[in-house]
N, C-alpha and C positions, 0 to 999 in steps of 0.2 A: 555607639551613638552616631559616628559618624556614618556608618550602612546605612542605618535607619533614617538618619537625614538625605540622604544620595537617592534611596529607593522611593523616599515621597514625592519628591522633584523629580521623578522621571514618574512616577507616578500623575504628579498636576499635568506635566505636557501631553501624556496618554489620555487624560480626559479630556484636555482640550482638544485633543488630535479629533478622539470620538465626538466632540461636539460639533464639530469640525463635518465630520461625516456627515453627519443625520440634517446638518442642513443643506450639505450636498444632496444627499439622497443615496449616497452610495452604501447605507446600511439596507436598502431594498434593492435583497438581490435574489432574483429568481431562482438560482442554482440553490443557492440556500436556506430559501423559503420550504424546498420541496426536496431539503435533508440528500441533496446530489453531489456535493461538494468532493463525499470519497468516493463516491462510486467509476472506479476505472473502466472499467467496459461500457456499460450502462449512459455513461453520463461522457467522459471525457475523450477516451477515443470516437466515439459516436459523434460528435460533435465537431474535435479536429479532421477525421476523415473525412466529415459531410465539405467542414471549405477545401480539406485536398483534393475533393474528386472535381476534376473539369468541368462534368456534365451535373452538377450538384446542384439544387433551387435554390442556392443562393445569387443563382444569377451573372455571376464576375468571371465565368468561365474556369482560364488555366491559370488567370495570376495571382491565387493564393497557393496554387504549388508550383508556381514559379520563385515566388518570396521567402520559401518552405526549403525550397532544395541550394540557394543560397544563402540560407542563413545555416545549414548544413553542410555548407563548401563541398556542394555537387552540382555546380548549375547545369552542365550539359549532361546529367548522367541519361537522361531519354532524350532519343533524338529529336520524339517530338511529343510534347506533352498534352497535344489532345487528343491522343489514340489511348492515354495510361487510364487506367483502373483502378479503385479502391473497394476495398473491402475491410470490416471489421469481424474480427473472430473468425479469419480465413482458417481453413481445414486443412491440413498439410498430413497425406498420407489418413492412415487410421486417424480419428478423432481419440481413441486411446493412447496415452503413454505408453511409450516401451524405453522405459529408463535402459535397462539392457543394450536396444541396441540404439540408440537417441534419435529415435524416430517419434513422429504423431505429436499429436496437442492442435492445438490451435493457436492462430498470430493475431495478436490484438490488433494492430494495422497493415494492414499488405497491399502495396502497389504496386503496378507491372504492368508489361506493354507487353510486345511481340518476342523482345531482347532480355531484360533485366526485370529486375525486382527491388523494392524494398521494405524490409521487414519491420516492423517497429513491436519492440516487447514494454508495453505500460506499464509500470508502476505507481501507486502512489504509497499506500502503504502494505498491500499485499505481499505473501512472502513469495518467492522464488520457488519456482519448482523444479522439479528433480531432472537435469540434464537439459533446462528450456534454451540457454542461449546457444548450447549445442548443435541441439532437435533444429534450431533456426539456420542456424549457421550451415548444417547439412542438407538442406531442403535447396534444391536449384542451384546448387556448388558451383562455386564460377560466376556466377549469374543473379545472384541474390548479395544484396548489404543489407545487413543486421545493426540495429540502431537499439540500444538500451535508455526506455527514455523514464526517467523518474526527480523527483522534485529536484535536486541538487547534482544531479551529472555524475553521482558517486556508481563504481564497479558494482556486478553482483557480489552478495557478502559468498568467501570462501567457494571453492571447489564446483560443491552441489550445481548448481547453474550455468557456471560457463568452462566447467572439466580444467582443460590446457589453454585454453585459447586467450588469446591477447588481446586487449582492449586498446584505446588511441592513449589511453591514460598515462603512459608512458612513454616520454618521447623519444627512447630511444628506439621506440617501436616504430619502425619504418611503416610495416605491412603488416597493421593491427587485422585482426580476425572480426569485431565487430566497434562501435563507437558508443562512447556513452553521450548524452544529449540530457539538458535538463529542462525543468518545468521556469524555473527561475530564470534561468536566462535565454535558451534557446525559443522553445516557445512562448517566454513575453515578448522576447523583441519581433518573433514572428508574428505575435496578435497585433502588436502597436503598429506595424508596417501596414499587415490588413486593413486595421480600423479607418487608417488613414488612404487607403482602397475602396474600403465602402463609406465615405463622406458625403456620398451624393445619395446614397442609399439607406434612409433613415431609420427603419426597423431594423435591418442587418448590422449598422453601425452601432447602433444602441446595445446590439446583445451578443456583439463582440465586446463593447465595455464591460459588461456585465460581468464577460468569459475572464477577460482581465483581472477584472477585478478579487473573482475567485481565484486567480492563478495565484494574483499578492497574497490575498488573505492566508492560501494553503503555503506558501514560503515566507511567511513572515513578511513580506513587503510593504504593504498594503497603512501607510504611514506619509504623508505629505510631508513636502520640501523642506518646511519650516519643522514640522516635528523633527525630523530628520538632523538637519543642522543644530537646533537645540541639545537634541541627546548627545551628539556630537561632540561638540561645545564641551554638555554636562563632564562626558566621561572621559576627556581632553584633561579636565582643570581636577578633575578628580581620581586622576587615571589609577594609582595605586588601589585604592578602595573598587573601583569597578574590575579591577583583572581578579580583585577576592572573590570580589561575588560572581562574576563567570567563571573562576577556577571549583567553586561549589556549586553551580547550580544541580549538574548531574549527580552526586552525591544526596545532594538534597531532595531531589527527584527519586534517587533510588532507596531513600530513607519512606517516606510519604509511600510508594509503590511497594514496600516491604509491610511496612505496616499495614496497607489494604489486602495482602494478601495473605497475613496474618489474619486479621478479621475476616476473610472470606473459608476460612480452615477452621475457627470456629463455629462459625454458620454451617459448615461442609455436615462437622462432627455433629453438631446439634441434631439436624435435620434428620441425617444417615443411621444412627446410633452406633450400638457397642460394637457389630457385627462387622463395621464397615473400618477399614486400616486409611487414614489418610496421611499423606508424607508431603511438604515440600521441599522442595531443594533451594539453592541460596540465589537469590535475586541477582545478584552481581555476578553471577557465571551464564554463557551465555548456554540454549536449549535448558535454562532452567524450565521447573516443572514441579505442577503439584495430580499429585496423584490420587486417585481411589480406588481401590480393592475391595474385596469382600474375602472373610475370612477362609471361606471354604473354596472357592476362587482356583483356577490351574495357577499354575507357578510365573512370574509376568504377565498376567492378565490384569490391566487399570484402563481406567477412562483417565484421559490425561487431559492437561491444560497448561501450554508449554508457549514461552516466549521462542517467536522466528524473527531472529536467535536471541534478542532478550527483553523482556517482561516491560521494562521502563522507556524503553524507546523501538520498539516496531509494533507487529501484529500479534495477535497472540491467539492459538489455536485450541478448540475442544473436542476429542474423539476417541479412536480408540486405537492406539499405538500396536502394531504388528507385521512382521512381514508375511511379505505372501508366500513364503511357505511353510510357515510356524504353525505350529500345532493351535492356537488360540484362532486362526481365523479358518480353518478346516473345520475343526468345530462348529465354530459359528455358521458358517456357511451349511454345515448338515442340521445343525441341530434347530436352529431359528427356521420357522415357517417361513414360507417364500413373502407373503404379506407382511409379515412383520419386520422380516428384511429389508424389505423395499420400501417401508415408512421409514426406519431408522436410514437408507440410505438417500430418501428424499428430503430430512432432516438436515445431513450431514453428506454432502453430494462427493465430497471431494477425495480422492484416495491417492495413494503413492505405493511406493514398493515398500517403506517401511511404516505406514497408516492404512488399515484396512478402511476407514474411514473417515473425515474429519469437517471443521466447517471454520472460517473464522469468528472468534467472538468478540473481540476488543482490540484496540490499539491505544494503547498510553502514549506512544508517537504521535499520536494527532492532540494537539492543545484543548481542542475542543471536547473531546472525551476523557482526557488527564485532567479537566476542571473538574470533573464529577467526585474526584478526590478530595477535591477541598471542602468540599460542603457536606455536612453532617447527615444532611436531609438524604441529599441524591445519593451517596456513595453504600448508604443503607439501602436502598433500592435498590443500586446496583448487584450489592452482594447476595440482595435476596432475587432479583435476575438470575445470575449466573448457576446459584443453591440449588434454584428450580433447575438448569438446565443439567446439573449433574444428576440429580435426586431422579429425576423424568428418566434419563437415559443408563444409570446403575440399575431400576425399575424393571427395568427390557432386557436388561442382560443378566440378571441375579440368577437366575437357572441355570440361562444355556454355557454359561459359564462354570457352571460350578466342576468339580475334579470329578 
């Protein structure tokens, strides 16, 4: 009884907080109006690059990468910063991967001058890809810094991403290999310095607030002073009962996230019938996965839907698991018509050396899409979402797969 009384009282200060809002006005926010909040390339780097670049229409010149590169503890890294460059989705080498030898991709932020470079790889909730802080790290050697920038400042997860290489995260690491940077703190204090830059400048200042504002909401901040100190306060005088329930929240998450995809298995079964084998694996291990086959099927041949790397807190991925030299995607590649190939790869754009092809479909890591869990209404829609997207894509491949 005593949770249950702790979580109402911080429940009452979250409503006032939101009331709180709305007559601020900071619940009308354009990024979020127009559903851009996760969108990483599209929306966020696009956006920070336009006040990094000197010569940008926002008019302020070099001193929002002046503010940018010391709040980075690099002020002099360019001699002089209004000869530097930016670009989003720079090309480095082939625009294909070569996990092989950790070359190509493209750099979600890239500046540079005559001398130096720097890289910047975005994250929000997108997964990591195969060999990317490498690929970066080896492009312009000597001459290039690699900046990993995503909501909390946390490393790439394991190997896959940044191989051997060493991050600042460690302070015994003198002569780290690249740095991680986060949304939460690196670039909030970099937007407030701005904002406070463009004050003479009223449409720009505005929707730098705006950018702000989004940054909170995506790190949880997004909370006034008073709410603030209240919870504070609250889980202060209550402290024992508050460390229970953040000792469970993620259990409780990965119970709720178990259970949806229990229901989405049998949706899978219903829709698919008797012909079709579906498996999951256990939520609480990471690259869990649920799987679909067909019974007549080559041997490892499924359209997958797999947490990177788990189900309850990151991205989660749907396509068709294979490497490139495996008999399943040789197959595929002779036996599917060139048309039909190329809808299923404008579907699902994305590939690697162990994914002939794949797309993101959900993040449970984002609050705002893990609400769709709780509610009876949406979380049915959801599932009957997703039913389509495997039933559509088992459809396309029920042939050319078969033994």
């Amino acid at each position: 009884m005593e949770l249950k009384q702790l979580l109402d009282k911080v429940e009452n200060i979250a409503r006032q907080s939101e009331e709180l809002s709305v007559l601020k006005g900071e619940n009308f926010n354009v990024f979020q109006i127009f559903d851009m909040e996760n969108e990483e390339n599209k929306m966020h780097s696009r956006f920070i690059n336009t006040l990094l670049n000197p010569k940008g229409n926002h008019g302020r010149g070099k001193i929002f990468l002046e503010l940018f590169l010391n709040e980075i503890n690099i002020p002099t890294y360019f001699e002089n910063l209004d000869t530097v460059n930016t670009k989003v989705e720079h090309a480095i080498g082939e625009v294909k991967i070569n996990g092989m030898n950790s070359t190509g991709g493209r750099i979600d932020i890239y500046l540079w001058d005559s001398k130096k470079s720097i890289s910047i790889e975005n994250k929000i909730y997108a997964v990591d890809q195969e060999k990317q802080i490498v690929r970066y790290h080896n492009y312009h050697k000597e001459k290039n810094t690699v900046f990993y920038l995503n909501l909390y400042g946390t490393e790439p997860e394991g190997d896959y991403s940044k191989g051997e290489l060493k991050s600042d995260k460690n302070e015994y690491n003198k002569n780290p290999d690249f740095y991680c940077i986060s949304y939460s703190k690196t670039i909030l204090n970099w937007l407030i310095k701005c904002q406070k830059e463009a004050s003479d400048f009223p449409i720009l200042r505005e929707t730098i607030k705006q950018y702000i504002i989004t940054v909170k909401r995506l790190t949880g901040q997004l909370i006034n002073q008073k709410m603030s100190e209240d919870i504070n306060k609250l889980i202060i005088n209550n402290y024992k009962n508050a460390k229970i329930i953040a000792n469970n929240i993620d259990n409780a998450k990965i119970i709720e996230v178990d259970n949806f995809l229990s229901e989405l298995i049998n949706s899978l079964r219903k829709k698919l019938g008797d012909n079709w084998i579906v498996k999951k694996g256990d939520t609480k291990e990471r690259w869990s996965d649920i799987c679909v086959s067909h019974k007549n099927w080559l041997d490892d041949a499924v359209i997958s839907l797999q947490g990177q790397s788990y189900f309850w807190k990151n991205e989660s991925i749907i396509g068709l698991p294979a490497s490139r030299k495996s008999e399943i995607r040789q197959k595929l590649e002779s036996s599917l018509i060139e048309s039909d190939l190329k809808k299923i790869k404008t579907d699902y754009p994305k590939e690697s050396s162990n994914w002939f092809f794949y797309r993101p479909i959900f993040n449970l890591g984002d609050d705002k899409q893990f609400s769709k869990l709780l509610s009876k209404e949406a979380k049915e829609i959801f599932i009957q979402s997703i039913t389509s997207d495997f039933s559509s894509l088992a459809s396309k491949l029920e042939i050319a797969l078969k033994k």
